[in-house]
C-alpha positions in Angstrom: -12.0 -2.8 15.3 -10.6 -2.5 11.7 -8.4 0.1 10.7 -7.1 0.8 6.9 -3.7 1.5 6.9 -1.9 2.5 4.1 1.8 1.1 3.9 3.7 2.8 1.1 7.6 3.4 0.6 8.3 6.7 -0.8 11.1 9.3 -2.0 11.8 12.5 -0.4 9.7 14.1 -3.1 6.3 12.2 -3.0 6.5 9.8 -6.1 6.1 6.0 -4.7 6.7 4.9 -8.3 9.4 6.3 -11.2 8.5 7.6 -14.5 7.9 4.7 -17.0 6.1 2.1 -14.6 3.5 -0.5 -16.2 3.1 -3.8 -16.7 6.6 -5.7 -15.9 8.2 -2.6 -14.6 5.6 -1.9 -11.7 7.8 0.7 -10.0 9.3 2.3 -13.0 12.8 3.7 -13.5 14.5 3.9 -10.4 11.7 3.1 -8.5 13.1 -0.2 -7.0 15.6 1.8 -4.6 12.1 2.5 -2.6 12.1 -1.1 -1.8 15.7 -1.6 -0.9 14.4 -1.3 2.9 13.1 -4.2 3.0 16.5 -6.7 1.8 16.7 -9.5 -0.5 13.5 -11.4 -1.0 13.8 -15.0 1.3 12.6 -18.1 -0.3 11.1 -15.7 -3.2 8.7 -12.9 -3.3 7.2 -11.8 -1.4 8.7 -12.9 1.8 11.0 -10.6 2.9 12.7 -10.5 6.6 14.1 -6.7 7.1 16.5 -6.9 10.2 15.8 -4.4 13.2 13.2 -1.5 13.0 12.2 -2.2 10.2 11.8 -6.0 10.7 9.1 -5.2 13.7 7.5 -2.2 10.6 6.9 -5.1 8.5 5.9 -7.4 10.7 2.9 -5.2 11.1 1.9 -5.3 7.1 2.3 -8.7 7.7 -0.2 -9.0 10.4 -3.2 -6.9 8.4 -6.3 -8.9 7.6 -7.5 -8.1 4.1 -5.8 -6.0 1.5 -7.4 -3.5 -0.2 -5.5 -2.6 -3.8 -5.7 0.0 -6.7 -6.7 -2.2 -9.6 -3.6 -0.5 -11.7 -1.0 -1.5 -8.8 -2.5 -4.7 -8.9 -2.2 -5.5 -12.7 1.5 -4.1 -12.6 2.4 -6.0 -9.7 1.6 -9.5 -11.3 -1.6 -9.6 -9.1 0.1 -11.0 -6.7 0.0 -14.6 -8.4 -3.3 -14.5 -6.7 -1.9 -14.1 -3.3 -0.9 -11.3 -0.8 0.3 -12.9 2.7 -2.8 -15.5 2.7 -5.6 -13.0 3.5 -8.8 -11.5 0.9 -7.6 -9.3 -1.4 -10.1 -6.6 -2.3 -9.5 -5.0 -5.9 -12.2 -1.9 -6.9 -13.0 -2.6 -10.7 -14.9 -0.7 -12.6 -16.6 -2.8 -16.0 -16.1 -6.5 -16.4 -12.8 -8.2 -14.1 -10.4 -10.2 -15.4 -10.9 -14.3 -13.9 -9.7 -14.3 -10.2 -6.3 -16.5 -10.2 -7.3 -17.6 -6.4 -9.8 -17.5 -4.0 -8.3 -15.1 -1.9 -9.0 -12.0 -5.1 -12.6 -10.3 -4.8 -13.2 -7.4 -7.7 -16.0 -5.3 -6.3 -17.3 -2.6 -7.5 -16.4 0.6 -5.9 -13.9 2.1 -3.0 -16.7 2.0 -0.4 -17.8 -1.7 -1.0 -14.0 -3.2 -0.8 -13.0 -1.0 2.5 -16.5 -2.7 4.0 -16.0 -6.3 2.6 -12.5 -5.7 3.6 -13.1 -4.9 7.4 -15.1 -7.4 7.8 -12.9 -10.0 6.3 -10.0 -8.7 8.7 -12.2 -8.6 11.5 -9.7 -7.4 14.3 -7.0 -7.0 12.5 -5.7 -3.7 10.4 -6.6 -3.6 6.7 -3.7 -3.0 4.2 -4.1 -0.4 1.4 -2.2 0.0 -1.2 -2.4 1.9 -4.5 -1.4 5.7 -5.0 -5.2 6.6 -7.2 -7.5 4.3 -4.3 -5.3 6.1 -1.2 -6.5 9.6 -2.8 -10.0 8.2 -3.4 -10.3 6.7 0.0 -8.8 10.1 1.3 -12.1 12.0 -0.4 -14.6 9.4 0.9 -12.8 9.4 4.9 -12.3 5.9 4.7 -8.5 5.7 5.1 -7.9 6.1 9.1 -4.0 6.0 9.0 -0.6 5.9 6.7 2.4 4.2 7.6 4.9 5.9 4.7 8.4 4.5 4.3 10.0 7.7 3.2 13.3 6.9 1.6 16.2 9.6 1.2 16.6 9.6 -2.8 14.5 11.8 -5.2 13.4 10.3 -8.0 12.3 13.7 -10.0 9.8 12.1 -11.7 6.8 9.2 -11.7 3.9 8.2 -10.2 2.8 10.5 -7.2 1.2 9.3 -3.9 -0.8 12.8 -2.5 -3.1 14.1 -5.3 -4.5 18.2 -4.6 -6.9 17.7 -2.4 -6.1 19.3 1.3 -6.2 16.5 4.1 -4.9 16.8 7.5 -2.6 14.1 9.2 -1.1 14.2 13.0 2.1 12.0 13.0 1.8 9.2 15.4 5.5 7.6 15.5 9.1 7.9 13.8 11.3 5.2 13.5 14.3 5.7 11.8 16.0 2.8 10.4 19.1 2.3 7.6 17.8 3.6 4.3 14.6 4.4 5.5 12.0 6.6 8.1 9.1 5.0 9.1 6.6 8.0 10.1 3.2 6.7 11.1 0.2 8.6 11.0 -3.3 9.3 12.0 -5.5 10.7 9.1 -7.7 14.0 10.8 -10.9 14.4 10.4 -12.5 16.9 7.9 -13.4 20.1 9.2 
């Protein structure tokens, strides 16, 4: 079955974008160094090919089944062209969506709807979330199961943060250190 997995790098204190991001500078000041993990783009973005550890980490986001992404990450990233790794793209909008670029972009109305059209897209496979505002509105709802976080050692003192105020429980599942990075994997808990 399904899972939705959020995969997002972050600094050592909790921004996974720095101050000043919007369109054309989608991780802000700074912000870039989060990505560094991951090498030099092959063939253009988005393929990348991380050596070691973190080669078999992305491997996994690469194997998810749908995506489901905050409408803001999605307008400052581009949208993708269209196109995140050849699988449904699920994008909660709220009013009228811009014209889909591809087939693979579905605006739907609301977290619950594109986690549900998103599973089922992905059938087995895990569903990728991404987006800082949907991760803490999926977090309210229980519909994020796990977080695979890409903590990176640098603080960027400022930006966009990932963790809101509300108080959630996680168990840590797996650490994988790699150069320039920690992968720490977990399991979100349920609500008591």
């Amino acid at each position: 079955m399904a899972k939705s997995v959020l995969y997002m790098s972050m600094s050592l204190d909790g921004f996974i974008a720095g101050p000043g991001d919007g369109p054309g500078n989608g991780l802000g000041v700074g912000g870039l160094r989060l990505h560094e993990w991951l090498g030099e783009p092959v063939a253009g973005y988005p393929h990348f090919d991380p050596p070691g550890v973190s080669g078999r980490v992305f491997a996994e986001v690469m194997a998810t089944g749908a995506v489901v992404v905050g409408r803001k990450t999605f307008d400052y990233a581009g949208r993708w062209d269209g196109d995140h790794h050849g699988v449904p793209i699920f994008v909660p909008t709220r009013g009228t969506p811009p014209e889909p670029r591809s087939g693979w972009v579905h605006y739907v109305p609301d977290v619950a709807s594109a986690m549900r059209e998103a599973k089922a897209a992905a059938a087995d496979a895990n569903v990728m979330v991404h987006g800082a505002s949907l991760a803490q509105s999926l977090l309210r709802e229980g519909l994020l199961d796990e977080l695979e976080i890409h903590l990176v050692p640098v603080v960027l003192g400022g930006g966009r943060r990932l963790f809101g105020t509300d108080h959630v429980e996680f168990e840590l599942t797996r650490v994988l250190d790699a150069p320039g990075v920690t992968h720490l994997h977990y399991r979100v808990l349920p609500s008591s």
